[in-house]
N, C-alpha and C positions, 0 to 999 in steps of 0.2 A: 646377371654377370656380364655376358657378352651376346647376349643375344641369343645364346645357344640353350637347349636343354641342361638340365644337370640331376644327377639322381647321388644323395651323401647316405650311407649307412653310418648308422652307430652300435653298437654294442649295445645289452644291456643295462651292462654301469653308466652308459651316455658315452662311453668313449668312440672319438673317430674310428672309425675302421676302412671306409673306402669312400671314393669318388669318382664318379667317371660324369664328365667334359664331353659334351660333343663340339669340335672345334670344328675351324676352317682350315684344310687344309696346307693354306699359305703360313700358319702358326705352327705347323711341324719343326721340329729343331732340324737346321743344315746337315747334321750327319744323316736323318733318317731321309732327306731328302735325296742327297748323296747317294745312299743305297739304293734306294727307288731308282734313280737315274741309268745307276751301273750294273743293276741286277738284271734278273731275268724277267721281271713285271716292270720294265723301263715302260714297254707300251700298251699298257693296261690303261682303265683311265681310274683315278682316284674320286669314289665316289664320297662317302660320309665317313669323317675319322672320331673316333672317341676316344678322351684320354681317361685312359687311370691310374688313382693316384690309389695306393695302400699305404697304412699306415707301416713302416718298416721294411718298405721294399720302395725298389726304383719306379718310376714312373713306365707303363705301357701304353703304346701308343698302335692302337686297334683301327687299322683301316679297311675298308671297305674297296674290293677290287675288280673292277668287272674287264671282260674281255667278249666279245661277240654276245653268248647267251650262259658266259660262265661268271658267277660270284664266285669270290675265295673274301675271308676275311686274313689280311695277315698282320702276324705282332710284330712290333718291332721294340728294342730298347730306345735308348735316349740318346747310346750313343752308334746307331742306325744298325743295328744285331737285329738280323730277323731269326728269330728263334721259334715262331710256329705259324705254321697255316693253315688252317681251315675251310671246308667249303659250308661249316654252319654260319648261315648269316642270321640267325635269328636276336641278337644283340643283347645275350641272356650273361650278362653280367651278373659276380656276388663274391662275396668278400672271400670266400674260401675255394674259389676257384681254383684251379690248379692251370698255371701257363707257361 
């Protein structure tokens, strides 16, 4: 695709169900950058970001955030809504997650 990882779930019928992208973080959409700039993780540094696509839902964009010896993974929407943080980094994506 882009040079990046990429892991697609389907259903049992075959139908789409998920996607997650590991991007470059200069492909982030402006709003989520936006936030990152003005938030409280302005000076974090942005390590690996994954997107996910569900079928029926917006797009999340899962990055990866370090500070000194701390990881947080934070989500954000599409249109730069950080809506959760986490300090699981273990990159355990699936279609029935809950975020």
């Amino acid at each position: 695709m882009n040079g990046y990882k990429k892991e697609v779930w389907f259903d049992v019928s075959t139908h789409w169900v998920m996607t997650v992208t590991q991007i470059d973080p200069t492909e982030l959409p402006n709003a989520v950058v936006k936030a990152i700039a003005e938030g409280e993780f302005s000076s974090w540094h942005i390590g690996e970001v994954d997107l996910l696509e569900f079928s029926g839902r917006e797009r999340v964009y899962v990055l990866r955030m370090r500070s000194g010896s701390t990881d947080l993974h934070l989500y954000y929407g599409p249109q730069g809504e950080l809506f959760k943080i986490t300090n699981d980094t273990t990159d355990d994506y699936w279609p029935g997650m809950t975020i």
